[in-house]
C-alpha positions as CSV (number, residue, x, y, z in Angstrom):
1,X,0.0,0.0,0.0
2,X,1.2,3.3,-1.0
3,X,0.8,6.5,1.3
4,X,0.7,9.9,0.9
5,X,4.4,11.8,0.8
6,X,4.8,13.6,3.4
7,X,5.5,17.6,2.6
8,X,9.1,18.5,4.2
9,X,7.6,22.2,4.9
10,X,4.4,23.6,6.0
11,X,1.8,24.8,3.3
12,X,2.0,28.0,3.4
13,X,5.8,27.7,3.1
14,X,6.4,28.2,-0.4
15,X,4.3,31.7,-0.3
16,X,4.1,33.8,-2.8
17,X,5.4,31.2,-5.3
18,X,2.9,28.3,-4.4
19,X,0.3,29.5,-2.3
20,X,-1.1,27.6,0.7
21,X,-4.2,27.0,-1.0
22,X,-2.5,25.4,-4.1
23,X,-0.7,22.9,-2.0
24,X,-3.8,21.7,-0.2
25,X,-5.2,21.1,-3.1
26,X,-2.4,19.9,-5.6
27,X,-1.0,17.6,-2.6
28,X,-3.9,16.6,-0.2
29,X,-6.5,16.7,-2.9
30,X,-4.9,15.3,-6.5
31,X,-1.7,13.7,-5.0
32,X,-3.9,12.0,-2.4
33,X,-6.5,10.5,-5.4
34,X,-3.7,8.9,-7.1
35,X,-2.7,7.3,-4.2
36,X,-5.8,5.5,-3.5
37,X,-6.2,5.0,-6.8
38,X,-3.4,3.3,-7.6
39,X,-3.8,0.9,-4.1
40,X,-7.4,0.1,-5.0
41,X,-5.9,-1.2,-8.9
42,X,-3.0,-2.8,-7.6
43,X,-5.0,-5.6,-6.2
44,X,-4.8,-8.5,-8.3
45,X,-2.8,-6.4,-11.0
46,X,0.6,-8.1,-10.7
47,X,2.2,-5.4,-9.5
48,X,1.6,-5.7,-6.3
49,X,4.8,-5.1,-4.0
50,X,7.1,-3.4,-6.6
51,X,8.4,-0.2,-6.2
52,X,6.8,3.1,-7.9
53,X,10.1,3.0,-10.6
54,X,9.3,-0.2,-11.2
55,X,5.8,0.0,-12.0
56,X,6.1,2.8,-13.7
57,X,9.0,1.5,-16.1
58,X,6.8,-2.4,-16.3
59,X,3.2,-1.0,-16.5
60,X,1.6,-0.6,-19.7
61,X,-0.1,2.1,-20.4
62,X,-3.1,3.0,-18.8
63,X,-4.5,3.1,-15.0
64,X,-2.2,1.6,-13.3
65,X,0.6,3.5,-14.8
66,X,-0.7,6.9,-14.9
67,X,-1.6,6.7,-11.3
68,X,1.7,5.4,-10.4
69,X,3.5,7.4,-12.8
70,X,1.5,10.7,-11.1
71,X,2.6,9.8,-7.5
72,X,6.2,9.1,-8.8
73,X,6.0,12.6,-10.4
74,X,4.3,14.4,-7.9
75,X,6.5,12.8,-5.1
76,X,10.1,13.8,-6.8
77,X,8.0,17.6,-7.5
78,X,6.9,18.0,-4.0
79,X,10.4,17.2,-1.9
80,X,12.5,19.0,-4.5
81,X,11.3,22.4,-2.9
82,X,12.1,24.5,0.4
83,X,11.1,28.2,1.3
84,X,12.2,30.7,-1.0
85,X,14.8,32.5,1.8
86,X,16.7,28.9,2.3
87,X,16.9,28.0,-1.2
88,X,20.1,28.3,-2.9
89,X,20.1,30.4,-6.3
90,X,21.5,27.5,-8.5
91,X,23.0,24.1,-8.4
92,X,26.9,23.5,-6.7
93,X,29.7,20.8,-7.6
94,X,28.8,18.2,-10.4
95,X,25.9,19.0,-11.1
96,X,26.7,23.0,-12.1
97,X,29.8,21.7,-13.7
98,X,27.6,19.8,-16.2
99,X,25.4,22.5,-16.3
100,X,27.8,24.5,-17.7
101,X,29.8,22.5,-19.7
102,X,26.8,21.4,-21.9
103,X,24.7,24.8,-21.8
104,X,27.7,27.5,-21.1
105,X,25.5,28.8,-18.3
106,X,22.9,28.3,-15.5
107,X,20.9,31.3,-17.6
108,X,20.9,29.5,-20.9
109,X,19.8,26.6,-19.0
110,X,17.1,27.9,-17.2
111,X,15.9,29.5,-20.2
112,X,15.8,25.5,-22.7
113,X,14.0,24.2,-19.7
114,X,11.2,27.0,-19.0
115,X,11.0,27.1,-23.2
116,X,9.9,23.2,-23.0
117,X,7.4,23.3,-20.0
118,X,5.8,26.4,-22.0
119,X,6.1,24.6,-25.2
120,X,4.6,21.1,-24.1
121,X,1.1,20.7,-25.9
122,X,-1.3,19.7,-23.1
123,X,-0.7,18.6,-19.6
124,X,2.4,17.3,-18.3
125,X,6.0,17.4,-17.1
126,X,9.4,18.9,-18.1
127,X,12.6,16.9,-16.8
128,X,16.1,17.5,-16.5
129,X,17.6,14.2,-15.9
130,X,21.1,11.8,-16.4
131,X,21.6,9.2,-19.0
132,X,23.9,6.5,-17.2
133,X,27.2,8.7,-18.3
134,X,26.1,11.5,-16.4
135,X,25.5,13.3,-19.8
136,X,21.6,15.8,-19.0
137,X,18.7,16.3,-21.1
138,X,15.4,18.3,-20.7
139,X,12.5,16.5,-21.9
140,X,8.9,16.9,-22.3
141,X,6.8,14.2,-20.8
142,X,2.8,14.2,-21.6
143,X,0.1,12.9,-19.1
144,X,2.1,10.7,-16.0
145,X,4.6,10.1,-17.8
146,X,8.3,10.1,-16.5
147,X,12.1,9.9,-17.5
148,X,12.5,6.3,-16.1
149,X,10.9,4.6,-19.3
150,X,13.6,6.3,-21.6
151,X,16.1,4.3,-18.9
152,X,17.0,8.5,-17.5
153,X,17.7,9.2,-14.3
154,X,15.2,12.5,-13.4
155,X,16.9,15.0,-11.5
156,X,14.2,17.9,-11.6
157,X,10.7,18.7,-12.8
158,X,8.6,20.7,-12.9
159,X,4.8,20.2,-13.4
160,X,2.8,21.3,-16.4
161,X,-0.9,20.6,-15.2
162,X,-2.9,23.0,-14.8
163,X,-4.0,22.1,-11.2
164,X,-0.1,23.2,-10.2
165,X,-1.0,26.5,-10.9
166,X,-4.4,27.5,-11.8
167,X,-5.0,29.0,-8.7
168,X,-1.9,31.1,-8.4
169,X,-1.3,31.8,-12.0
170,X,-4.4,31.0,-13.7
171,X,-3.2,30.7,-17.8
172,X,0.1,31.8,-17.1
173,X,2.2,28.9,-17.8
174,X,5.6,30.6,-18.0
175,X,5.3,33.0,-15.1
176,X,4.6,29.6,-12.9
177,X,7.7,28.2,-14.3
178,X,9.9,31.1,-14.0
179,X,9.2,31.5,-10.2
180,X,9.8,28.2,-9.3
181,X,13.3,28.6,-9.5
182,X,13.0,30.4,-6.4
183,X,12.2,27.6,-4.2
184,X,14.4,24.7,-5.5
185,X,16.4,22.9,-3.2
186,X,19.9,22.5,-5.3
187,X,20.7,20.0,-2.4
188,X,17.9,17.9,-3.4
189,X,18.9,17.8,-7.0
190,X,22.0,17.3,-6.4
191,X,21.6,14.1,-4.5
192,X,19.3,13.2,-7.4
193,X,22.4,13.3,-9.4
194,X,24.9,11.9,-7.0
């Protein structure tokens, strides 16, 4: 059985990025559906006892795997964030060094990944994760989708739905992915990377 991930700040403590209000929702409301979705289908489905990854990479498409896929996503989204005053302004060690190397700045970086979540048609997610040589790529991933069925390691994302920013933004797609740079914990990410 699968539970709900636990936040590792208070709701209100992404203010004025994510709002309190989004949270509850987007977390307690959406994340929390997935969740007893996907419990209710595991039964009987094969899948029971395997790990989110590894439903997500075995599942064909459908229920199981989009409501797997979503609390994979949503779980990795979620604990990647911390309030805006502790947050570091980009990424340190490796992970910057690769950064740099293959965009020639954190700017130019940015900039690719906020141009795909804009750009992706529809709901979804925009990625930066690994291959297995350390080598990073953005992509777009429609619906629950997620990096680990292209064999990637994700790293970051940041969620394209509409419920992650309706509220706050309302239609404004880009000005949701440009502030939530603010609140990303590099530390996070950088474990992610390892």
């Amino acid at each position: 059985m699968f539970k709900l991930v636990q936040l590792p700040y208070a709701m209100e403590a992404l203010e004025p990025v994510i709002s309190a209000e989004t949270v509850s929702f987007h977390h307690g409301k959406h994340l929390q559906a997935y969740v007893d979705n996907l419990n209710k289908l595991l039964i009987g489905s094969g899948f029971e006892g395997l790990s989110l990854v590894d439903i997500v990479r075995q599942a064909p498409a459908g229920a199981v795997f989009n409501n797997a896929g979503q609390i994979l996503n949503h779980e990795m989204y979620f604990t990647q964030f911390k309030l805006a005053s502790e947050a570091a302004q980009g990424p340190s060690g490796a992970l910057a060094a690769q950064i740099e190397k293959q965009w020639g700045s954190f700017e130019a970086f940015k900039t690719e990944f906020e141009t795909k979540g804009v750009g992706l048609f529809g709901s979804g997610w925009v990625w930066l994760s690994a291959d297995a040589d350390g080598f990073l790529v953005i992509t777009q991933e429609q619906g629950a989708s997620n990096p680990v069925v292209k064999g990637l390691k994700p790293l970051l994302t940041f969620d394209v739905w509409e419920h992650a920013y309706y509220l706050d933004y309302q239609n404004r797609r880009a000005a949701h992915l440009s502030a939530l740079w603010q609140i990303v914990d590099w530390k996070v990410v950088e474990g992610r990377f390892g």
